[in-house]
LOKOLDO-508557 format. One record per residue (C-alpha): residue in one letter; x, y, z. Coordinates in steps of 0.5 Angstrom, whole numbers. Each point is the difference from the previous one (the first is absolute). Example, Ala and Ser with C-alpha at 12.3 -4.5 7.8 and 13.67 -1.06 7.14 Angstrom:
# residues 2
+--------+-------+-------+-------+
! residu !     x !     y !     z !
+--------+-------+-------+-------+
!      A !    25 !    -9 !    16 !
!      S !     2 !     7 !    -2 !
+--------+-------+-------+-------+
This chain:
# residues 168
+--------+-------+-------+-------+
! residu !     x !     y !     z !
+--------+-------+-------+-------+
!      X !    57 !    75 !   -96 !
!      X !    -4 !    -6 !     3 !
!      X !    -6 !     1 !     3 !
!      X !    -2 !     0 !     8 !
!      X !     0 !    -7 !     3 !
!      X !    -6 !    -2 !     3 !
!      X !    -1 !    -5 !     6 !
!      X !    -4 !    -5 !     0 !
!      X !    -3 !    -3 !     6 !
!      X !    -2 !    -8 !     0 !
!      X !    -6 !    -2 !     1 !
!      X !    -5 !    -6 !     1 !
!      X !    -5 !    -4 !    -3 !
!      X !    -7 !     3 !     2 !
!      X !    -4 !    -6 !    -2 !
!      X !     5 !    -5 !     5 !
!      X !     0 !     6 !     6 !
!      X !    -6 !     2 !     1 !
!      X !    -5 !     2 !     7 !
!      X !    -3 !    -6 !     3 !
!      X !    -8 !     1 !    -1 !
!      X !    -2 !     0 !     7 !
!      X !     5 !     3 !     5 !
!      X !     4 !    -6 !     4 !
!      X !    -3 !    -2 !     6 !
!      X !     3 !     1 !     6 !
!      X !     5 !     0 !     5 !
!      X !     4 !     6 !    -3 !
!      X !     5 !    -3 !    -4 !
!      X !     7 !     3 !    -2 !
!      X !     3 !    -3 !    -6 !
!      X !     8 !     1 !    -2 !
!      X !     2 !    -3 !    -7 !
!      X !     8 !    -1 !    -2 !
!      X !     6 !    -3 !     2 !
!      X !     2 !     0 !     7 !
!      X !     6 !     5 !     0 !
!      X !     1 !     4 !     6 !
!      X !    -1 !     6 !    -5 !
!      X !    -7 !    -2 !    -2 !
!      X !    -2 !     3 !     8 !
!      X !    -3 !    -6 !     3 !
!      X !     3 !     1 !     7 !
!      X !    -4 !     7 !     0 !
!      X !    -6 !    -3 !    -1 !
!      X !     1 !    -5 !     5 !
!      X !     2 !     5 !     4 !
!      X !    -5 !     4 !     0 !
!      X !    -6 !    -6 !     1 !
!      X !     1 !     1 !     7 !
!      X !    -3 !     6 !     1 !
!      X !    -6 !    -2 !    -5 !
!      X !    -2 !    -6 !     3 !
!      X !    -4 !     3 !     6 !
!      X !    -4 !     4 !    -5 !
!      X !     0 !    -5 !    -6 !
!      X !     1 !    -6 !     5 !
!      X !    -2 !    -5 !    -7 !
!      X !     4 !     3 !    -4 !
!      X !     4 !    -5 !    -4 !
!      X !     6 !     3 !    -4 !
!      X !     3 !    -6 !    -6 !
!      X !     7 !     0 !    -2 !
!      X !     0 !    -2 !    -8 !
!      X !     6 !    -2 !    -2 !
!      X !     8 !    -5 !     2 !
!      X !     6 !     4 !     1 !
!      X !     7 !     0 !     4 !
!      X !    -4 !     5 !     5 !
!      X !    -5 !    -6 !     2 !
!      X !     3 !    -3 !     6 !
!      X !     1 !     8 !     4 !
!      X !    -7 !     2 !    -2 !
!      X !    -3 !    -7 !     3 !
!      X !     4 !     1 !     7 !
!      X !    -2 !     7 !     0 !
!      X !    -7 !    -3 !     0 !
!      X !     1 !    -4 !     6 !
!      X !     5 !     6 !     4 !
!      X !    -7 !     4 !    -2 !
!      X !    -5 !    -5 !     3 !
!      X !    -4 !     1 !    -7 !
!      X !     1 !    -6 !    -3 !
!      X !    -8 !    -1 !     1 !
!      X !    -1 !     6 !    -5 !
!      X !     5 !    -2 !    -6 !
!      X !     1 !    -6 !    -5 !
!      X !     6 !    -1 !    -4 !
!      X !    -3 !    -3 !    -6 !
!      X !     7 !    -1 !    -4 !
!      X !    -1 !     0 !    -8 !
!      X !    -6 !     2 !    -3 !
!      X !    -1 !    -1 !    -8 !
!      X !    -2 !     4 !    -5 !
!      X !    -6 !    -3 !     0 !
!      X !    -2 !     1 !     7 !
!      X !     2 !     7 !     1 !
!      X !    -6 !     4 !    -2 !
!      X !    -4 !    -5 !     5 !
!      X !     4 !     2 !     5 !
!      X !     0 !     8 !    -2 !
!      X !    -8 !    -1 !     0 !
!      X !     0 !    -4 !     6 !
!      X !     4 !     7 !     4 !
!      X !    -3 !     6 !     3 !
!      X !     7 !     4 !     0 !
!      X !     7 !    -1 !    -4 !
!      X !     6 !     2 !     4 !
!      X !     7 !     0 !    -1 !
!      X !     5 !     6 !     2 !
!      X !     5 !    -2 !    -3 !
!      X !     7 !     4 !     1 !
!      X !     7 !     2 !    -2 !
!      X !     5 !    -4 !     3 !
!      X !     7 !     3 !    -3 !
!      X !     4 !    -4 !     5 !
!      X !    -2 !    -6 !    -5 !
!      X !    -1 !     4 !    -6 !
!      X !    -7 !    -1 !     0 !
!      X !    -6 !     3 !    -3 !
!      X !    -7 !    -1 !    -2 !
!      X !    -1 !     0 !    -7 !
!      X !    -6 !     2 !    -2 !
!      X !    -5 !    -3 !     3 !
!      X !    -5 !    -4 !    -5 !
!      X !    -3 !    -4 !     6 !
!      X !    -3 !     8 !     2 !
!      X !    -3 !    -1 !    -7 !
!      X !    -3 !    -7 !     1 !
!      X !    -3 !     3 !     7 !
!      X !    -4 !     6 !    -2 !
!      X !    -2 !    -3 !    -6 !
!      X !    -3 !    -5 !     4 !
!      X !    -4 !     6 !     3 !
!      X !     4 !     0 !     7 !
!      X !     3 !     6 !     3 !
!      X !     8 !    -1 !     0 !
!      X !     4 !     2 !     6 !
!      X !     7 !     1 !    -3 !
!      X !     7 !     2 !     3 !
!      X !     3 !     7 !    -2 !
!      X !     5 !    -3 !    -4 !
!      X !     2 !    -2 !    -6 !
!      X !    -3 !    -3 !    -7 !
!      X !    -6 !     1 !     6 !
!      X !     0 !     7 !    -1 !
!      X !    -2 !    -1 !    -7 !
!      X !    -5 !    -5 !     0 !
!      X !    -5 !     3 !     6 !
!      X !    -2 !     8 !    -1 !
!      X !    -1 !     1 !     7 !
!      X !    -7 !     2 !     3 !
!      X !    -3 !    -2 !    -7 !
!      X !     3 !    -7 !    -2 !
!      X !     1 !    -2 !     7 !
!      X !     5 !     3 !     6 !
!      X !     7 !     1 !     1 !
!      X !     3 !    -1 !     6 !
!      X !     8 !     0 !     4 !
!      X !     3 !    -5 !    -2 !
!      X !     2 !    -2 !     7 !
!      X !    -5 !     2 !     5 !
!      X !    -6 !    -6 !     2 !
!      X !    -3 !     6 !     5 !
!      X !    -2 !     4 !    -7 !
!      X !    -2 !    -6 !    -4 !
!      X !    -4 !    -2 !     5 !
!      X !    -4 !     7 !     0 !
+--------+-------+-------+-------+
């Protein structure tokens, strides 16, 4: 006898995350906000930038965060000799965060599910902030992610696990 639930998705402030007045100017910049946890899928992005260098070859890819995973990202950096291309800022406040979207050219993070750790994305408010901020999000195919990122409309849905795709 009770009615039928309904599922209400969070949301964002959209006077805090608002588009920039003018584009960002450039080079390219990818932008990736979170705690650096190997679901989150930083390895991929970073794994996907060599084939992206040569035809963006100012691309700059920002890693907004700290975590346990923060160490093996860093070396990977170095094993793929794009250190010139990545910035590691560490933690970014609350106050900072909307700068940093506005700063941006695409939001990318193709998170994954990890059930060896029993580790999966929830949600995903981060997708939000980023398309409230006018950028075009790329997301993993996983997780909370499905559900904050309506693929070809609010951005795209890709493998989870595969930096050829993500580079396309």
């Amino acid at each position: 006898g009770l009615p039928s639930p309904m599922v209400i998705l969070p949301g964002v402030d959209p006077v805090r995350f608002t588009p920039p007045l003018e584009p960002p100017p450039p080079p390219l910049a990818l932008l990736t906000v979170g705690r650096l946890m190997p679901r989150k899928g930083v390895d991929t992005v970073l794994r996907a930038l060599p084939a992206l260098l040569p035809e963006f070859a100012n691309l700059h890819y920002i890693v907004a965060g700290d975590g346990p995973d923060r160490l093996r990202l860093e070396r990977l950096v170095r094993e793929l000799r794009v250190s010139h291309a990545v910035e590691f800022l560490g933690c970014v406040s609350d106050e900072e965060l909307p700068d940093l979207y506005r700063r941006a050219h695409v939001f990318v993070m193709p998170t994954r599910e990890e059930p060896e750790q029993a580790s999966i994305e929830g949600f995903g408010i981060v997708f939000l902030e980023a398309s409230a901020s006018g950028l075009p999000v790329v997301a993993g195919r996983s997780g909370g992610a499905v559900e904050a990122v309506r693929d070809g409309e609010t951005g795209l849905l890709v493998p989870p696990n595969d930096p050829g795709v993500l580079a396309q």
